[in-house]
N, C-alpha and C positions, 0 to 999 in steps of 0.2 A: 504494500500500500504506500502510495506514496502523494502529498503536500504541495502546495506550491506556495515559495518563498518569496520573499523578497528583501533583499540589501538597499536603506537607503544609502550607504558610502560609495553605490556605483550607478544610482537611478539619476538622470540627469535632466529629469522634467520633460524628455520631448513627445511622452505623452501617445507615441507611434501604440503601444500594447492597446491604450484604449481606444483608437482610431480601429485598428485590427481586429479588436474584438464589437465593437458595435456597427463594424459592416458585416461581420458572420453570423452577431446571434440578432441582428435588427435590420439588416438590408442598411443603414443610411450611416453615413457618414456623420454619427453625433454624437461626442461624446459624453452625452447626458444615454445615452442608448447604452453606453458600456456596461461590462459589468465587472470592470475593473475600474477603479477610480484612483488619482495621483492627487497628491494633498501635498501644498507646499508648506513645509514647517520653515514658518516666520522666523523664529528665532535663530535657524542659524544654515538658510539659504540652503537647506537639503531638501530632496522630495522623496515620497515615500506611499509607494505602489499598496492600494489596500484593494482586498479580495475579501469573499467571504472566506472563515477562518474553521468554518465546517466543526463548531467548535462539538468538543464532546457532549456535554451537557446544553446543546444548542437551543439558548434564552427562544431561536424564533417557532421552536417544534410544538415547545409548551406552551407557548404564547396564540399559536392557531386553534381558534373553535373549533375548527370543519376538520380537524389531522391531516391537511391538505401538505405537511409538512412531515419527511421523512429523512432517514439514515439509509443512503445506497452502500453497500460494500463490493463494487464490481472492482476495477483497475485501481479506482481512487479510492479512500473513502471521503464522501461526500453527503451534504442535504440536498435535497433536492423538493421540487414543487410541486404537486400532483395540479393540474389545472379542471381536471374535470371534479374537485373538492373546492378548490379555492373559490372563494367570492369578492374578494380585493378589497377583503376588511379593515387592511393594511396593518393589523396588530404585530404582525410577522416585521414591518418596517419600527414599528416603536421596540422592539423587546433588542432588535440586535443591539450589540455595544458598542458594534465596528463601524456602523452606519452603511455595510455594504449591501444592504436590498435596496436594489430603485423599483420604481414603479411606474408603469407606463399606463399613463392618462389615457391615452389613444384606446387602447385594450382593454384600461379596466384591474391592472393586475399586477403584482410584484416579480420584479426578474431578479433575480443574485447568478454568481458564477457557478458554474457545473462541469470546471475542469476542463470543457471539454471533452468529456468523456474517456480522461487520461492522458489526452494530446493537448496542452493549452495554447492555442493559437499565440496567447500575448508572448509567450515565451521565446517563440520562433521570431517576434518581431522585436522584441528585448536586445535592440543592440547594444547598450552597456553592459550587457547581462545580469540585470538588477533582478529580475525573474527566473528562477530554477524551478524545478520539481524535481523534490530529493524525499528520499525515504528518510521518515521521522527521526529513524536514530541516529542517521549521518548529521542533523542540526546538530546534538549537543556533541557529536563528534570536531566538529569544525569549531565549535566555541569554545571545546579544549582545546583544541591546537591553537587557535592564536592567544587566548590566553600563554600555551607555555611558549608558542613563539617570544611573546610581551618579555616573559621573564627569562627568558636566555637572553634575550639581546641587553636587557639591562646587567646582564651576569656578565658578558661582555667586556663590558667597558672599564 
């Protein structure tokens, strides 16, 4: 099973992932359509790629009347939206914490990201490579190593 990531130290704001993905899962070129969104942190002129976080105890599962809201374990694990449940109550958009449900007025109904079904288009368009999909344990594998990187190189000097 495996995550999709993201680094703001290598995301550079140009915003291509979400352009990529809201002409695949919305036909139009608009990144209010994505269902990735780029948030620029003020404070210190980094960006910082947010998806749905497929969280374990996912606030938007318990938060749907209709259980229009489910746990897939195919390629990914992932939530996903059943649409022939959903009514576009939009309680699903108040419960997330990450703010990554949009909802399309046009339709009626709440979109978040669905991996792709294992493939994430935004990844493929990730030219900084601020986007991976890596299997869960390689994360804290990677935070220990620069972690010891950190402290060898101070050991260094």
């Amino acid at each position: 099973m495996k995550i999709l990531t993201s680094d703001p130290n290598k995301c550079n704001g140009c915003r291509m992932c979400q352009t990529a993905c809201a002409i695949l899962k919305a036909g139009v070129c608009n990144p209010e359509k994505s269902r990735i969104r780029v948030i620029e942190m003020d404070e210190c002129d980094r960006y910082l790629p947010l998806v749905c976080q497929n969280c374990e105890d996912a606030p938007c599962i318990a938060a749907c009347p209709k259980e229009a809201i489910s746990r897939s374990y195919d390629q990914v694990v992932r939530t996903v939206i059943d649409y022939n449940k959903c009514v576009g109550c939009k309680m699903c958009l108040n419960a997330c914490s990450f703010g990554t449900i949009g909802f399309d007025e046009d339709r009626g109904r709440p979109f978040k990201c669905d991996l792709c079904g294992g493939d994430p288009l935004c990844v493929h368009f990730c030219e900084p490579g601020a986007l991976t999909l890596k299997d869960p344990t390689m994360i804290q594998y990677d935070q220990a190593r620069v972690s010891a990187l950190k402290r060898t190189a101070g050991m260094r000097r």
